[in-house]
Structures are given as C-alpha cells and as structure tokens.
C-alpha positions, 0 to 999 in steps of 0.5 A, a space after each residue: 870175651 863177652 857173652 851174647 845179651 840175650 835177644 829180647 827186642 820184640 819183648 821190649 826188654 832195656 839194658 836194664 833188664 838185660 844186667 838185671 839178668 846177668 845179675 841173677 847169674 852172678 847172684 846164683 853163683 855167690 850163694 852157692 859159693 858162700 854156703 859151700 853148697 846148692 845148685 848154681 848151674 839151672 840158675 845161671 843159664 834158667 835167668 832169662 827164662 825166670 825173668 821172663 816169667 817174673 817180669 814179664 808173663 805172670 800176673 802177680 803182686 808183690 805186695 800181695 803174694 796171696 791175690 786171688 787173681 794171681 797166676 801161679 808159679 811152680 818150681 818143679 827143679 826144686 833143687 835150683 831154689 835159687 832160680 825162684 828165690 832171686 826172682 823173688 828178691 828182685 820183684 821185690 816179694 820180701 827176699 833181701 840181699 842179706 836172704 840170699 846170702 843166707 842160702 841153705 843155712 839155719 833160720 834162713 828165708 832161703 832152704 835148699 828146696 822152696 818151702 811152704 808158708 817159709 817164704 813168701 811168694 812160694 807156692 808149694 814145697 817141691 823137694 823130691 822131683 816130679 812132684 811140683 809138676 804133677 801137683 800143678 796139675 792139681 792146681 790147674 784142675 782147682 782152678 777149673 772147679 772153682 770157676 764153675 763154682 763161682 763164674 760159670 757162665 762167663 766166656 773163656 779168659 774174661 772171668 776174674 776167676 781165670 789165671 795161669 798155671 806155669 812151671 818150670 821142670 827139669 830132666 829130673 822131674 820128667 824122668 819120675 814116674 809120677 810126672 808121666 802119671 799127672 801129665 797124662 791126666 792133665 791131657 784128658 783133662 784138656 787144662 788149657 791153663 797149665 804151662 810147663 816150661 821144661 829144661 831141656 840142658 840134658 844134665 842130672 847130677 851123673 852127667 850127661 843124661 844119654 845114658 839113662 834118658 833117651 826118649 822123645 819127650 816131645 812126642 811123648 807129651 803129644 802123645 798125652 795129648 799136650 800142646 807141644 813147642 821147642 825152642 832151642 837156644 842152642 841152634 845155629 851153633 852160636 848159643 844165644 839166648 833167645 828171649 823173644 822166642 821164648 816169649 813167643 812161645 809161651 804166649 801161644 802155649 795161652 793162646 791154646 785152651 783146649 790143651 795144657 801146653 808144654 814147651 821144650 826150651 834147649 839151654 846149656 847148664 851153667 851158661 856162661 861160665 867159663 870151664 862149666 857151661 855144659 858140664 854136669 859139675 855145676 848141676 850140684 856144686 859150687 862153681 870154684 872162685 877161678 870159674 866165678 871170676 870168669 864168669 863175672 869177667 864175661 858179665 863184665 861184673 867186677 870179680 872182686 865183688 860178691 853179691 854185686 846189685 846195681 842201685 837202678 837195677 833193683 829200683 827196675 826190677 822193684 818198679 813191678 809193683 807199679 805194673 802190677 798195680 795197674 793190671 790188679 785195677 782192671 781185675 778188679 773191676 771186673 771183680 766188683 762187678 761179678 760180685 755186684 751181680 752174684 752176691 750168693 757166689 761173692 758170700 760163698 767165695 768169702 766162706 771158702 776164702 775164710 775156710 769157714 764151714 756153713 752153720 749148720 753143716 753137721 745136721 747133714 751127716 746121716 745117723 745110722 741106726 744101731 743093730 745093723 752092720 755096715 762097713 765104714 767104707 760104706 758110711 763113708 760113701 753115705 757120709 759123702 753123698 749127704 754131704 754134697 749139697 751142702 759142702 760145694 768145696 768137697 769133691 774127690 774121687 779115687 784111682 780106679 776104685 770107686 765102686 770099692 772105694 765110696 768115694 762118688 758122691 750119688 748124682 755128682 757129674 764128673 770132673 770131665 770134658 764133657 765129650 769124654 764121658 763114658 756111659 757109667 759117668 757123665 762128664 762136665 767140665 766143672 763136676 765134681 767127681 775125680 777120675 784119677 785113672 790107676 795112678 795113685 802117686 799122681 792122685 796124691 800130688 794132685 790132691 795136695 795142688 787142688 788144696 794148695 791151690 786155695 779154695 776147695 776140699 778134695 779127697 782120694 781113695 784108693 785099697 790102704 795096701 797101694 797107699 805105698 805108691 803115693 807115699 811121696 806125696 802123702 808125706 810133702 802133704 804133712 810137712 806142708 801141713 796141707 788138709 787133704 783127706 785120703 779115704 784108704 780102704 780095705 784096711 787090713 786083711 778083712 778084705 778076704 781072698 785077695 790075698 797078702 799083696 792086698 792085704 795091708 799088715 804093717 801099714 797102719 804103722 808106716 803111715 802113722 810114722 809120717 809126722 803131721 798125718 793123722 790116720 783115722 780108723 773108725 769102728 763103726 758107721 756112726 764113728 765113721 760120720 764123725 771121723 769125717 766131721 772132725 776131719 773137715 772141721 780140722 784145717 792143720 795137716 791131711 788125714 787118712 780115713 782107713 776103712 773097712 771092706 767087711 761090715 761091723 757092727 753098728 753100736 747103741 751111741 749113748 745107750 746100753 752103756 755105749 757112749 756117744 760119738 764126740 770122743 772121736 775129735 779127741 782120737 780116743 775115748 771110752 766107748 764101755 766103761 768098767 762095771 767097777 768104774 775102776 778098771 781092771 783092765 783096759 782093752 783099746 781097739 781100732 777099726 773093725 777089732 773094736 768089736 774083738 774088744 767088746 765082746 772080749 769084755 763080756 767073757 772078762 767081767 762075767 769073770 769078775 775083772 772090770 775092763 774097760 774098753 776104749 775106742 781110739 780112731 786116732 793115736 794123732 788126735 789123742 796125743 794132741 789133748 791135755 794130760 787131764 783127758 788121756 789120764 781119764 781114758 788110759 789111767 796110769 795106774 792101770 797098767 794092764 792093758 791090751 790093745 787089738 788090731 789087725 796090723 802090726 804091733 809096732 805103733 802100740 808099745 808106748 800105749 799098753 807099756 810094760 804090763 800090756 799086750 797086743 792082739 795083733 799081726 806079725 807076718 802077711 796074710 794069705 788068701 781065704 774068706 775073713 772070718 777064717 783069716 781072723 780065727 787063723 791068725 788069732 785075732 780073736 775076741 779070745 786072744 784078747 782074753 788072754 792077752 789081759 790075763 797075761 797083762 793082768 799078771 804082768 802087772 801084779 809082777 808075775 812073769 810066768 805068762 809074760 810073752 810079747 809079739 816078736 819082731 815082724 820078720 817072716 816072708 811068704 804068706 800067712 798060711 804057707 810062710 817062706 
C-alpha cells in the first residue's frame, strides 16, 4: 500500500516538496537506527508540519542564522531533535548528511536534545520538558521590549523589529508545570507574536496518555486567555495530513495580535509506519529493520538504502536561500530607513547588538556612606533604580515579591497591557518592570527566553528559600552560559520569624553545585553596588545576587584599614589585613557574617594573633583568577583558617582544608527575631573566636580541640528538632 501525500495544494507545495518530506521520515528513521537510540516517531509524523514551518511560514536565512529580522523557532519536544536537525539540514543551515548520521554520539553536530551555540540555527537548549515553551514566552516578551526601545511608534506588523515567535510542543511539555505557569503569563501579556504548535499524538513514553492526562487542554488555553485552533489530522476516519489546513491555521494564529495563539494539531506517532503509527514503542526507540522497510516501502524509497536524498531534493529544499534573500532585501529597506531616521536608536541597537555597556556607566552606581546599616536587598533596589536611565537594556522584576525583593526600578512602568493596570502599577506595553506572578519556574524559563532572545538584561527576584522551584531553569541557564541575573533575597535565616520553610540553610551550597552559576553574596551596600557592576560587566553564564533582608553594617572603603571595593571582581579579597602583615589566622565571611569575621578580629588580635579577614561575595569568580592572586588572599602556609556563614558548611572544606573550621549551620532553622536566631545557633563573632583557636591548634598539630561540623542530617526545627 502507499500512504496518502499530504494535502498541500492551496499552500502550493510540488512533488518536490512533498518526497522532500517523506525524506525527512526516512532520514529520522535512519538516525535512530544507526545510533541505536532517540526518537523516531515525532519526527515521522511532525514532517509535514516542520517543513511547513521551514519552508514555508518562518522568516529566516540560512546563511545568516544570527539575522536580526529572523522569526524564531523553538523545539519544546527536545527529545525529537530530529524534527529540527533535518530541517536544518535541508535548508541548508550548515547540517550535512554525515551530521545526521552522527546523531547522538561524541563530537557530533547532532546531541540528543538541541543545544545552544552546538549547532547552528538552534536557539535555546531545550532538554527537561516544558522549558523550551515557557522561555519562549520570555522570547515573545524580549521582542515586545525591545520594539519599544528602538520603534515605538511604528504601526503593528510594519516595523523591522517585528517577527514571529513559533513552537512546537508536545504532551510532555504540557503536562509540566512550568509550562501552565508561562502560558498563563503569556495570556496577560496578550503576546500576539508567540505561536505554539502542539502535538496532540496522545503518547508519552508509558503509552497512551489517558491514563494520566485527561484534560481540555483547549479550553484550558482559552482559559489563560489564548487564541486557540484545532486541526485534526485524523477526522473523517482516513488519516490524511492536511497541510493546507495547518497552514490556514496558523496564518490566522498571525492574523491575531492581541493574543499569543495556540493551535492543537491531531497526528498519529510514527505515521506511516507500518506495525508503529500509534504506538508509544516509537516514541523512544528505534524502529527495527522490518518496521524500517515497511515504511520505506510505503514512501516508495528503496529499503536497501540508508540516509537516501535525492540530488533535486536538497537542491529544492536549499533553493530557500533564494527566497530568503528576497524577503531579507525588503526588510532591509525598511531597516535602512528607520536607521536613517533614528540614528540615536540605530547606535543604541549597535551597542546592544555588540553587548557593549555605555562609557561611563559605572559613575551611576550610588556610594553609600559608611556608618550606616543598610540591607543588601535595599542597595540592590538603589543600585537598580540608578541604574535605569542609563542601562535601557536592564529590566526585570520579581514573582510577587517586589516590595521585598527591590527589584522595581522607582518610576519605571510596567511590562503590562496597559488596560491591566492595577492602582499600585501602571502598565504600558513597552515597560520595563516584570510581573512574574507566584510562579518562579516560569520566571526563570523567561529569563533565559528574554537573554536568549538577544538584546536585553533581565533580572528575577524571588525569597533565596523558592530558588528550589525555578531550579530547572537556573541550571539550562549555566549550561547555556546565559547571563541572566537572579536577585535572591532573604538569604539565610536572618530573615526572622518566618521561619525554617523560609529559611535557606543549605542553599548556598546547592546552588554553587550548578557549574556555570556564579553566586554572589556581598557583605555590605557599597559590595552590593559592585557585586552588580561586575555582574553586568560579565557576559559568560547567569549569576545570583543573594541578599539580606536585615541591615549590616556599611564599612569605611579604603579607610581605617578597610580596603576598597575592586576585590569583589575577583570573588575574593582582603577586606582587613593582619596588624603583622603575616597571618596568623585567616577568617573568611560571606554576606551578612562578614561582619562576625571583623568583629571576631578585634577580640583576636587584642589577644595577640594576627587575623586577617577576607570577604569572599564569590567562591566562582575566586576560583577563576590566577594562582598568583589566590596565593595573596588565602597563603598556603596559612593553614589556620575559619570560615563563617549562616548555611551549610559543605561548599567551604576545600577552602579552610585540614586545619581550618567553619562557623556555620547544620540543621533548619525556627522561628524567632534574627538576632536570637544567630546567638541560638551559635553563629556568632565568638564562635568564630573559637573556631580560630581550635584551627590555630590544629594547625600546630594538637588535636585536643580538634572538632568539625557534622553531617547535616537533622529533621524538625532548630529549636524543637524531629
């Protein structure tokens, strides 16, 4: 038997078009087979609607994947790589044939999930499901901010600054969490420029999805405020893949600029292959050579052949270049001419584009004076707001939090439809302060869309206690090496009476386990104002801010023995030195125990041991400098050491080694003001005192007050443990 071609008349597709997709099957089917493992049956039966989007819908140019005009794609069903790598291939995006065949394997242009700056013409790296959709959505929203940056005042659809965001989901990405969070952001939003395309095959990898995924998921996107389509590919009881349909459909989803659009698209997995269309067994295994021949035979491709592709076929298919180039002439012109007309715009665009910050910009950050306690969360808002009229391209805010978090820049709009607007928050299309709703997976999702997306800086803050919940995103941001920034606040359990389901205890070190995250805890306002200079400056992976919710003290910067702030790019310093020059002792603090360090310091050297005390914001940076600069901060010969702060001890054995200790906590907290929190728990300038006498000793080789923090193992709170 043959299989139907698919219906593709009104789009206009040739013959040509039409093997061009059955050799995306057949190509699918190969891969998976060579390597021995994947995903063959999205690929099979997504063909048509990947072409469509390829070849067809998308404004892109092969030989420029990076064009600022392009419309985006993103592959939310990351586990069907393939879906994108052949249409890759096929347009002529710098995929070969020898690519392919090299799915999954060391080296390869061709991972088993698309990845980031690995392959050209990918956009994000989407692995764990749901997060390619819901940082598209934070693609959608970069879009509509930079519009108002650069072209305001142009009508709807005819600035050059205007595209297209489109995905393609599956099942998987919709039964995640996070992807319910973004979409219903993305409705208030009303992001008429984000089209999703979902997969509705009903099979995940357990079989048939009845059994744990049985809502409207139509009426669930209307409901989020989405313009929602159906085309059902499987209607009238003869499967026939109806491209003209689909085409219709999303040229509608376009038309629509109020709302991001959502179009439910009915296939069967693995289509047409014979003994597996339909069948969960293709979602995530290779095929088999007898299901390969059948579907080869059905193609009518020769079933002795492996990675078959017609010469015309790939000359067709790699003719898109020409089409593109003709589009990409009109957008042009249109490009020239807003440049001719907006050359402060066109200079800023070539400043963003370049990732370049404005001379000057650092004269903004605000001093603060010394004397005063201030909490870092607070000169992290002052920072922020004085950095606003010069750093366009900075805008964030936070999940619900704002008030707590700083994270509003003082008299910014909101990132809002304007007709949304609350009385605490004006909202205009183009503002600048994020609304992420109690939703902080999809905060984090979105921040990575916004950067990915290529021209601004957003930052999201939430309590450093629900980083845990936008984990996922955080982490695909450092193996991207994206540079967003997370302000996390309340960072330890300062923040009081909130209690231990607030209070972050082993965070600190959970986070710094992500490689490419560097996490920042400054120890006071002035560290705070450069934590945030050397974050921007920075353009190689995210970084956390975490912040206190209790004021510290503000230091004397190069007076009173106090250094300056130009350590902090080096995530570690000598904030006092020893009155010797030569330590006896070395205490480092981080954040708000900085202060538990210095004034440990003076009760040590009244005592006659020379301490020294080193602010290290962050172990990342610090491990990134030179043997030369650690050995003058951390001596090797010093092998007393102390470290202090209100976590876990995990992240600091390698630093304080043998002879050292660490002022720290092992258990949760409870709930009480701060300051007995810290004396309960013994995190204390006095606990610190004794730690370096204890290290002092260890050092010398006396072991009678030897002693280290035990394992963290305790449940209950602090105060009435399980």
């Amino acid at each position: 038997m043959n299989a139907k071609a698919p219906l593709a008349t009104k789009v206009g597709w040739s013959d040509l078009d039409l093997r061009a997709v059955d050799t995306t099957r057949v190509l699918a089917a190969d891969a998976v087979e060579k390597v021995g493992n994947g995903h063959p049956g999205t690929a099979i039966s997504l063909a048509p609607a990947a072409y469509l989007l390829y070849q067809t819908v998308m404004r892109h140019d092969p030989t420029d994947p990076h064009w600022l005009g392009r419309d985006r794609f993103v592959l939310s069903a990351g586990h069907s790589s393939l879906t994108q790598y052949i249409q890759l291939y096929l347009a002529g995006f710098g995929l070969e044939l020898e690519d392919l065949e090299a799915l999954r394997t060391w080296g390869s242009k061709t991972p088993g999930h698309p990845e980031y700056r690995h392959t050209a013409g990918v956009e994000i790296t989407t692995g764990p499901l749901g997060q390619g959709l819901a940082s598209a959505v934070g693609f959608a929203m970069a879009a509509r901010r930079e519009r108002g940056l650069l072209d305001p005042e142009a009508a709807p659809g005819t600035s050059p600054f205007d595209h297209h965001v489109y995905v393609i989901a599956s099942d998987g990405d919709l039964q995640e969490g996070v992807t319910s969070e973004a979409s219903s952001i993305a409705g208030t939003q009303e992001l008429g420029n984000l089209v999703v395309l979902w997969d509705d095959n009903h099979i995940s990898i357990e079989g048939d999805t009845q059994i744990a995924f049985t809502e409207d998921v139509l009426k669930r996107y209307e409901s989020y405020g989405w313009h929602v389509q159906f085309v059902d590919w499987t209607a009238g009881g003869e499967y026939r893949e109806d491209v003209d349909a689909l085409h219709a459909a999303i040229e509608a989803a376009k038309a629509v600029t109020d709302k991001p659009s959502f179009i439910g698209l009915r296939t069967l997995i693995a289509w047409p292959t014979p003994g597996k269309t339909d069948d969960h067994s293709s979602h995530g295994s290779k095929l088999g050579g007898d299901a390969i021949r059948g579907l080869k035979e059905v193609l009518g491709f020769d079933p002795e052949k492996t990675f078959e592709v017609a010469p015309e076929v790939i000359a067709h298919t790699r003719s898109l270049a020409d089409r593109a180039a003709t589009e990409r002439a009109a957008w042009q012109e249109a490009f020239d001419a807003w440049a001719a007309a907006n050359p402060d715009r066109k200079a800023l665009l070539d400043r963003l584009r370049a990732d370049a910050l404005p001379e000057g910009w650092t004269e903004a950050l605000p001093t603060f004076p010394a004397g005063k306690s201030v909490a870092t969360r607070a000169a992290s808002g002052e920072v922020l707001s004085a950095l606003a009229p010069v750093l366009p391209e900075l805008w964030g805010g936070s999940a619900d939090l704002a008030g707590s978090n700083n994270t509003t820049m003082k008299g910014e709009p909101s990132f809002l439809p304007a007709h949304r607007s609350s009385h605490e928050f004006a909202g205009d299309e183009f503002g600048r302060t994020l609304h992420f709703g109690i939703r902080e997976h999809a905060m984090g999702s979105i921040l990575s869309g916004i950067r990915l997306h290529g021209l601004t800086r957003p930052y999201g803050g939430t309590f450093f206690t629900f980083s845990d919940y936008m984990r996922g995103a955080v982490r695909l941001a450092a193996l991207m090496g994206v540079n967003v920034t997370y302000v996390w606040t309340h960072d330890s359990i300062g923040l009081g009476e909130d209690g231990p389901t607030h209070q972050p205890v082993e965070h600190l070190t959970a986070v710094r386990a992500i490689p490419g995250l560097a996490v920042v805890r400054p120890a006071d306002a002035n560290e705070t104002a450069a934590a945030w200079r050397a974050t921007l400056e920075r353009t190689d992976g995210p970084v956390a801010l975490v912040l206190t919710r209790q004021n510290v003290p503000t230091y004397p910067r190069g007076e009173d023995g106090f250094a300056t702030t130009d350590g902090v790019t080096r995530g570690a310093y000598v904030l006092l030195e020893a009155s010797s020059g030569t330590p006896d002792v070395v205490l480092i603090g981080t954040g708000s125990e900085v202060q538990l360090a210095v004034e440990a310091r003076e009760t040590l050297e009244a005592a006659g041991v020379a301490t020294r005390v080193v602010s290290a914001p962050c172990l990342e940076w610090f491990a990134e400098q030179d043997e030369e600069y650690r050995e003058s901060v951390l001596p090797s010969a010093v092998r007393a050491r102390v470290s202090v702060e209100a976590g876990i001890a995990m992240s600091w054995h390698k630093i304080v080694g043998d002879a050292g200790r660490s002022v720290s906590i092992e258990h949760y907290g409870a709930s009480a003001d701060y300051q007995t929190l810290y004396r309960e728990f013994g995190i204390t300038a006095e606990a610190v005192v004794a730690a370096a006498h204890e290290s002092l000793a260890a050092a010398r080789g006396d072991d009678r007050s030897a002693s280290a923090p035990g394992t963290p193992t305790q449940s209950g709170t602090g105060d009435l443990p399980a």
